[in-house]
Residue frames as qw, qx, qy, qz and C-alpha x, y, z in Angstrom:
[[0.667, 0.691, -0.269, -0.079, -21.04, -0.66, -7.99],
 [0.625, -0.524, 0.498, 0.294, -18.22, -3.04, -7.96],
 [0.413, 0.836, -0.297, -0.204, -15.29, -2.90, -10.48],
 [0.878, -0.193, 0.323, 0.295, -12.56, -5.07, -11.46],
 [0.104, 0.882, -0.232, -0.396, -10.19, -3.31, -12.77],
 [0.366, -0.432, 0.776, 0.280, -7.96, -6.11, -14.49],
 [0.312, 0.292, 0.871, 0.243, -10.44, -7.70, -16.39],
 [0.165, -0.112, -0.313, -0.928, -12.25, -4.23, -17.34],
 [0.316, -0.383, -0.743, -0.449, -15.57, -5.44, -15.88],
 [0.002, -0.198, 0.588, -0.784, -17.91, -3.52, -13.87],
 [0.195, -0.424, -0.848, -0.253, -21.21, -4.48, -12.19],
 [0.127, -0.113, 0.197, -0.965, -23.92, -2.24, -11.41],
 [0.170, 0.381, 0.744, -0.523, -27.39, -2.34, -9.81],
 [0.085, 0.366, 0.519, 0.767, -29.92, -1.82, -12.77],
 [0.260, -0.721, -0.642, 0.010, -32.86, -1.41, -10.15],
 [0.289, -0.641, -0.348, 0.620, -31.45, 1.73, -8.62],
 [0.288, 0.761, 0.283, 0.508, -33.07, 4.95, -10.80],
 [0.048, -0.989, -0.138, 0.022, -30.87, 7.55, -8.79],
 [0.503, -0.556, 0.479, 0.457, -28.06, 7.01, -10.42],
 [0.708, 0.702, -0.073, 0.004, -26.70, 7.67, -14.22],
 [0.719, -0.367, 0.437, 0.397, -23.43, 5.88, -15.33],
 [0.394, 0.876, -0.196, -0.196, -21.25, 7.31, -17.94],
 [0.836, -0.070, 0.304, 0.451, -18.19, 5.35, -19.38],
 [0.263, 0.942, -0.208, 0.020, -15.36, 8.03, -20.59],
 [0.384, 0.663, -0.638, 0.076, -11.73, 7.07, -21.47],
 [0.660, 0.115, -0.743, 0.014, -12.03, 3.68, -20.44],
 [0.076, -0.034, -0.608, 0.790, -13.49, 4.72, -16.69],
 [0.347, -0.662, -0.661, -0.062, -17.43, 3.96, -14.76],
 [0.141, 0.045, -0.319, 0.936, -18.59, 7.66, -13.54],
 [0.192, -0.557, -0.791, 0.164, -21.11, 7.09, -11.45],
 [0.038, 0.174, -0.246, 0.953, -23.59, 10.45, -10.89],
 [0.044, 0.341, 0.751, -0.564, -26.20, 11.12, -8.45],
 [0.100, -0.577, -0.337, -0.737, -29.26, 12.45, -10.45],
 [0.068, -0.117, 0.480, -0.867, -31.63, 14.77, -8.21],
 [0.160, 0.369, 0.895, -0.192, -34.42, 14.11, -6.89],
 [0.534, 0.668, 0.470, -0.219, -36.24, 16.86, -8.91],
 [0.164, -0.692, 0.401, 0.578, -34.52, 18.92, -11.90],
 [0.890, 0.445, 0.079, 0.056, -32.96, 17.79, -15.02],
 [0.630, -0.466, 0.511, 0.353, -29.20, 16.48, -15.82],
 [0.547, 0.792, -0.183, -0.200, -27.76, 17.38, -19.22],
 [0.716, -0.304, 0.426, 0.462, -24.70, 15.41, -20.99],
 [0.424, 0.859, -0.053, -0.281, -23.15, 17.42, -23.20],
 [0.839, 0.158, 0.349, 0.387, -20.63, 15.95, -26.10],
 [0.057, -0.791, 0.439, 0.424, -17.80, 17.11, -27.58],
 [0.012, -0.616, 0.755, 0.222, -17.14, 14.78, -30.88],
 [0.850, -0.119, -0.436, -0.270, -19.28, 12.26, -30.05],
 [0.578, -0.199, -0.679, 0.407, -17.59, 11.39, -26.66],
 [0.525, -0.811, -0.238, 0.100, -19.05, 12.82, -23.08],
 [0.442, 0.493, -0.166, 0.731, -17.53, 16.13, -22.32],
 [0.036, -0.166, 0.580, -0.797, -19.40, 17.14, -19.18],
 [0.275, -0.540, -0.785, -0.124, -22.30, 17.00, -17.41],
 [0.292, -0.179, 0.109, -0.933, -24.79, 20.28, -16.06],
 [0.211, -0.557, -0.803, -0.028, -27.47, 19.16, -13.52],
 [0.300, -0.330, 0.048, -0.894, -30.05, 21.94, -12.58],
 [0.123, -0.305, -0.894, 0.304, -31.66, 20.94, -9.33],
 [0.398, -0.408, -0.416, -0.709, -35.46, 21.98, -8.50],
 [0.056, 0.107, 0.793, -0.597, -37.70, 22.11, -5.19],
 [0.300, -0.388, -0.738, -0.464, -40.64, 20.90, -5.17],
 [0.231, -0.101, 0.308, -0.917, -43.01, 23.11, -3.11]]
């Protein structure tokens, strides 16, 4: 991910599916998803108040 902060513009890698980007008060927060599980955004308002990932092992 590269960012330019001055000009507000950032550029990310659509190909890569182990990663989820979130945009929250005017800021790119990149998170790692797992590799099994599930990854929850939860709102407050209509704007991104956290995130809860539950991870899983496949056996």
């Amino acid at each position: 991910m590269n960012t330019d902060v001055e000009r507000m513009i950032a550029k990310i890698d659509l190909m890569d599916n182990k990663n989820m980007y979130i945009v929250k008060d005017c800021r790119l927060i990149e998170h790692d998803l797992p590799d099994y599980g599930e990854t929850l955004v939860i709102t407050i308002g209509g704007k991104v108040d956290r995130i809860e990932t539950k991870t899983k092992r496949k056996v």
